[in-house]
C-alpha positions, 0 to 999 in steps of 0.5 A: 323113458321120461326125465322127471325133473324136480319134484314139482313135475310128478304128474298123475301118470307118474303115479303108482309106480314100482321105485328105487332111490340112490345115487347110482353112479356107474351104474354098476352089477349092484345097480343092475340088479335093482333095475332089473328087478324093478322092470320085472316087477313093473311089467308084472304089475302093469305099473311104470317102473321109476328112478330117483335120484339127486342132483346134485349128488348129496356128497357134491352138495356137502363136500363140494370140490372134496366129493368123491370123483365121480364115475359118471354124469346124469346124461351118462346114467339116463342112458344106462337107465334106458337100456334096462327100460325105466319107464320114467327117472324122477331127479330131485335137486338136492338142495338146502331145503330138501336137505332138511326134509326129515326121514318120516316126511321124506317117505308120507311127503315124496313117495306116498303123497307125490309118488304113491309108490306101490313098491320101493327097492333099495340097497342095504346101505341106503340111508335118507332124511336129514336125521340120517335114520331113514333105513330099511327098518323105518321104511317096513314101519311105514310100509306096514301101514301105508298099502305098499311094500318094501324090498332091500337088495343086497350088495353084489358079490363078484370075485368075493368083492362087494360091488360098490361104486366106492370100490369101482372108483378106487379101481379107477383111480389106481388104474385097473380099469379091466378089472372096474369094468368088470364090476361095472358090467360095462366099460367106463364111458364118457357121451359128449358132444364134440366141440372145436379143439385148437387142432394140435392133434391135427398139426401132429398127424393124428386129429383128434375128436375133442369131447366137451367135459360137464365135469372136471372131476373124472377118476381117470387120466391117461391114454387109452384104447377106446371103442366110440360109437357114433348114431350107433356105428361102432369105431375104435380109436385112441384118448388122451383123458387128462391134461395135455402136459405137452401142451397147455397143462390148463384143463381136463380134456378128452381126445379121441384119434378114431381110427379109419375116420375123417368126417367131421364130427362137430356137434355131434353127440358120441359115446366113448368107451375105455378098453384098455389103458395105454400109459399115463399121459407124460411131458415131452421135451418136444413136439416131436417126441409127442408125435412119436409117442403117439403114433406108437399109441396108435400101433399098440391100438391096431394091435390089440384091435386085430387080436380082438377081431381074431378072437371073436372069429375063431 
């Protein structure tokens, strides 16, 4: 997959290929399903099969800090992006002069001249230009006369729900994570690199992976039983995402105990995923109730793990 960075960067192999725009944030069933169809169509045709996106997402640029949280980062959709064989993303910084590009231009200027898409998918609630008018009707005008065409994907519906990444944040943020990853189709996962932590986890009995975070803003917070998987080897382990209210309480940090490891982990890159929430994080009195609220942390974990393996070898 090839990361297209700025409009600038479209070079002509980049050209004539089958798109879809938006935000994609959490890459979701709805996002899935465009993805999937954009490869198949792609394939069909022999063209290359292209993402495009923002960043900032348009919400962080007019909303700053009041933006929704996000459900994940551009490293964490790339990858989503990846596994569903995108040919190429195409991330284009929203800024003050791309915010002013009317709907009309943003169609003759970005994806006729510099993409000369041949075939673009978007969401029903997709809108676009600076005047907001940009939809799907605006889009068939254009495509009508302009030698490419135009499809709206509509919303997914799983358990009479519309899937959105509205909808999926709200489920983060009020703690059902079961059911967000079931929307998501996948676990709610954070990728990061692993940084030198101040090794209080260590010092409790149970050193833990400290994850470097590009983002504060992230929808959930607690401890959890997660699965990490490191070059692809699958581990599981236990998070604290969240304030260390026992600690320093001064910034976000995600944590992993990965159970049944002691290499050493710093500057490598892992991929950790949520299962399933343990209990919002809390303040203990000492450093000793914290130890044993981790270590029964850990119990619960082993627990669910066993019963997971015995599941899956009936």
């Amino acid at each position: 997959m090839e990361f297209i960075r700025g409009i600038h960067n479209i070079k002509p192999h980049h050209q004539g290929c089958i798109a879809t725009i938006g935000n994609f944030d959490g890459v979701h069933l709805g996002h899935q399903t465009i993805l999937q169809q954009i490869t198949r169509q792609s394939q069909k045709t022999k063209s290359r099969s292209c993402v495009i996106i923002f960043e900032p997402q348009p919400k962080v640029f007019f909303l700053k800090d009041q933006a929704p949280k996000r459900i994940c980062d551009l490293r964490q959709k790339l990858i989503f992006f990846a596994d569903y064989q995108i040919d190429q993303v195409l991330c284009i910084n929203f800024n003050n002069k791309f915010k002013q590009l009317s709907a009309d231009n943003f169609i003759t200027e970005l994806l006729l001249e510099k993409l000369k898409v041949r075939t673009l998918y978007i969401g029903e609630d997709f809108k676009y230009g600076n005047d907001r008018i940009g939809n799907f009707n605006h889009l068939t005008s254009f495509a009508t006369n302009n030698n490419f065409t135009a499809h709206v994907v509509p919303k997914f519906i799983k358990n009479n729900k519309k899937i959105s990444s509205t909808l999926i944040r709200e489920l983060l943020q009020n703690n059902d994570l079961s059911t967000a990853n079931k929307f998501m189709g996948h676990p709610f996962t954070i990728t990061g690199k692993v940084v030198t932590g101040n090794q209080y986890g260590r010092k409790l009995g149970f050193p833990t992976a400290n994850i470097a975070l590009k983002r504060t803003n992230i929808p959930i917070n607690g401890v959890f039983i997660v699965r990490v998987i490191i070059n692809g080897i699958v581990f599981f382990g236990v998070a604290n995402m969240g304030l260390r209210l026992s600690i320093d309480n001064q910034h976000p940090i995600l944590e992993v105990h990965i159970l049944n490891f002691n290499k050493d982990l710093y500057g490598r890159l892992i991929q950790v995923e949520f299962i399933k929430k343990l209990r919002q994080t809390q303040k203990f009195s000492s450093m000793d109730e914290l130890s044993k609220a981790i270590h029964q942390d850990v119990i619960q974990a082993k627990q669910f793990i066993d019963n997971l393996k015995h599941l899956l070898h009936r």
